[in-house]
N, C-alpha and C positions, 0 to 999 in steps of 0.2 A: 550498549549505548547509554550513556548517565544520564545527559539528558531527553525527556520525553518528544515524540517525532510527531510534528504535525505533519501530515502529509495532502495537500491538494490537487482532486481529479478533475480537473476540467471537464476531461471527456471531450465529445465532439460538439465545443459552444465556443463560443465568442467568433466574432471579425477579429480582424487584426487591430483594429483600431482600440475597440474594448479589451483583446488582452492584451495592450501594452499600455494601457490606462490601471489596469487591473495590476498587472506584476510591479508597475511604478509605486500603487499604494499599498503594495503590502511588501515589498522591500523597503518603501520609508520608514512603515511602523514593525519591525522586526521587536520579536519579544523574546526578552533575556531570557535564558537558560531553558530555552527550547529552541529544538534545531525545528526549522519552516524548511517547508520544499515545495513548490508549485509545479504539476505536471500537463503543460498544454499538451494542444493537438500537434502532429511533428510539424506542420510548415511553421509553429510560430517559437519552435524550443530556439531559435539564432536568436529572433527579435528582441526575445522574453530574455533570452539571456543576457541581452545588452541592457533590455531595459533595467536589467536587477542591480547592474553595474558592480559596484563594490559592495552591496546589499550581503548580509550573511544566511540570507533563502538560499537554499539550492535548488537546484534544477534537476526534473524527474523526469523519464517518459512513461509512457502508458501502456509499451507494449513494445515486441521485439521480435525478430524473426530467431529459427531455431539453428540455422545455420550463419557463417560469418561471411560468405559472402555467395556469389555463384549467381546462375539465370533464375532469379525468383522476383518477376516481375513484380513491383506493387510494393516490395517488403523493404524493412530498414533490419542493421543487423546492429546487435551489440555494437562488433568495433567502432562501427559509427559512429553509434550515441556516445560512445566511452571518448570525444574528442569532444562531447558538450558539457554531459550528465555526469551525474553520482549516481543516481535510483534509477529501477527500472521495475514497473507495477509487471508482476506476470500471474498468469493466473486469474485473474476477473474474471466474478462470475458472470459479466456480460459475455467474456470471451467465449466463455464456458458454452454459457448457454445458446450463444447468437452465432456463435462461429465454430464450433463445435471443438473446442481444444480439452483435448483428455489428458488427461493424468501424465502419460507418457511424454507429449507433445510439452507441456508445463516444465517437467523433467529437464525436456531438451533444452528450453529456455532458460530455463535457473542455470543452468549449467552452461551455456552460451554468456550470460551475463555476469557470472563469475572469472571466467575465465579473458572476458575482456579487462576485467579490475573492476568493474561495477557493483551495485549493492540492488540484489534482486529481492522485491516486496512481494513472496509469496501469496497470496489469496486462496482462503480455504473457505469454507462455508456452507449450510443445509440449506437448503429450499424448501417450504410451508410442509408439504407433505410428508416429508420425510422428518421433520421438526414433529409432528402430531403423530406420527409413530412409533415416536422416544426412540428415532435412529438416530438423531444430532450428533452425538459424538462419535458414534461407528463412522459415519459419513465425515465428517471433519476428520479424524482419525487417519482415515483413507486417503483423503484429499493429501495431506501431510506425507503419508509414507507413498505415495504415487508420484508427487511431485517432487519429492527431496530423495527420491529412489537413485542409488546408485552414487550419490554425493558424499565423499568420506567430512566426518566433523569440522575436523578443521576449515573444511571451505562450509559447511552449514555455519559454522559460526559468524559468517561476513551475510548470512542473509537475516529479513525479517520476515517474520510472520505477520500478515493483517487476517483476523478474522472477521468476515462479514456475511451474515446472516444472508440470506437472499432475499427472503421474506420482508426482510427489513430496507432495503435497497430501491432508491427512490417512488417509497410509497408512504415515506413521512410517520412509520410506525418502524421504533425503533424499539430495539431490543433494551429490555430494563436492563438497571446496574447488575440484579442479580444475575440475571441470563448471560450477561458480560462476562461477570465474575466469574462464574461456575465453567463457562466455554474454555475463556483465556485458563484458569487451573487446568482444562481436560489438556488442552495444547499443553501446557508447560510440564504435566506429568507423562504425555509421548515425547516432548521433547529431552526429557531430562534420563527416560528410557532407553532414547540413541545414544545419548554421552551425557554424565553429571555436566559436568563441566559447563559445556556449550549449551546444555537444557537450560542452565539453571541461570543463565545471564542473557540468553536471546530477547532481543525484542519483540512482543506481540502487540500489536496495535489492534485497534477494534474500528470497524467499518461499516456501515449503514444511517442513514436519516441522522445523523449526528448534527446538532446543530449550540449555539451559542447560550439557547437556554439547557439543554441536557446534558451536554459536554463535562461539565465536572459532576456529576453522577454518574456518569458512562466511564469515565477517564479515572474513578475513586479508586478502583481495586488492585491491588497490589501489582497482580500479573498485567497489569495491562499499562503496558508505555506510549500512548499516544495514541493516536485516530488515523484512517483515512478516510477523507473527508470529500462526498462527491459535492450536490448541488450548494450549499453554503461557504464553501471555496469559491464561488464564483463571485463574494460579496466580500469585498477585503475587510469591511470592518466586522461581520459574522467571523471569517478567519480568523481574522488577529482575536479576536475576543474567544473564541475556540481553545489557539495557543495559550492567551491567556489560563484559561482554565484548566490546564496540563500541568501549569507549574504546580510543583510540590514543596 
């Protein structure tokens, strides 16, 4: 991807009313040569996406089920989303952790969301303890060859990698530029390990407590194409000044 990927996690906020207030100002103020994408909650991706209009944001979801269709009460599937969206976030470590989706389950999804034509936003990432016993990269590592297990190159090339810290994920302590840097390098050297080619062009975004004053510190280092962005997405001018700070 050339250019750098803002990416916006709503998560489970806004009324309806605020996110179509919300999507209206950050498709007005769209910033050149960065691709913006905003991912509400599913009842409001129809509304959002009218409100974006001819806006050049696209539209993400947050999550997806593993199968394309069938009796699975509660869930939405790729093909679905693949009649709104571009992205599809899989893998959060809230999913992870609050809903218990492993490695396997991650797998099933990347691979659900490729195959509808969509563009699946990997989520890898350590948690504090496993970070303080210099296991960060074994565990990201892991996460990586767990979730993208079984998916031949050529379709790993249509996804992105976000990495985000857990530790770092809305508790307003985010990971230095270095911690960034050195993570996104461990990523791009397993990455480029499955295939040159596809390692060595893939998008890595970085993810946690990222906000409008740290954002071009976090976003400086080579291996790292953009953000996803939880609680400060919710603030269109924090966003856009995000984006801003992406360009290169």
């Amino acid at each position: 991807m050339a250019s750098p990927l803002i990416v916006g996690n709503w998560k489970m906020n806004l009324g309806l009313r605020d996110a179509l207030a919300l999507a209206v100002a950050v498709g007005d103020a769209p910033v050149t040569g960065v691709q913006m994408v905003v991912c509400p909650p599913f009842p409001w991706l129809v509304p959002v996406r009218d409100a974006l209009g001819g806006s050049p944001v696209a539209l993400g979801a947050q999550n997806c089920a593993s199968e394309p269709q069938g009796a699975h009460t509660g869930e939405v599937s790729a093909p679905m989303l693949a009649e709104l969206c571009r992205f599809v976030i899989v893998g959060h470590s809230e999913r992870r952790a609050t809903y218990g989706e492993t490695d396997p389950i991650i797998a099933r999804k990347t691979r659900a969301v490729l195959e509808a034509g969509l563009t699946p936003i990997v989520c890898v990432g350590e948690n504090l303890d496993q970070r303080q016993r210099g296991d960060a990269v074994a565990v990201v590592h892991a996460h990586l060859a767990g979730s993208l297990s079984e998916i031949e190159p050529a379709a790993i090339a249509r996804c992105i990698v976000a990495y985000e810290p857990v530790w770092a994920i809305g508790t307003g302590v985010a990971a230095t530029a270095d911690d960034a840097a050195a993570m996104a390098a461990a990523i791009r050297e397993w990455l480029v390990s499955i295939h040159q080619d596809v390692g060595s062009t893939l998008p890595i975004l970085y993810g946690g407590s990222v906000t409008a004053t740290n954002a071009a510190a976090l976003l400086a280092p080579e291996d790292i194409g953009g953000a996803l962005v939880g609680g400060a997405s919710l603030d269109a001018v924090a966003f856009t000044a995000i984006a801003e700070a992406a360009r290169r």
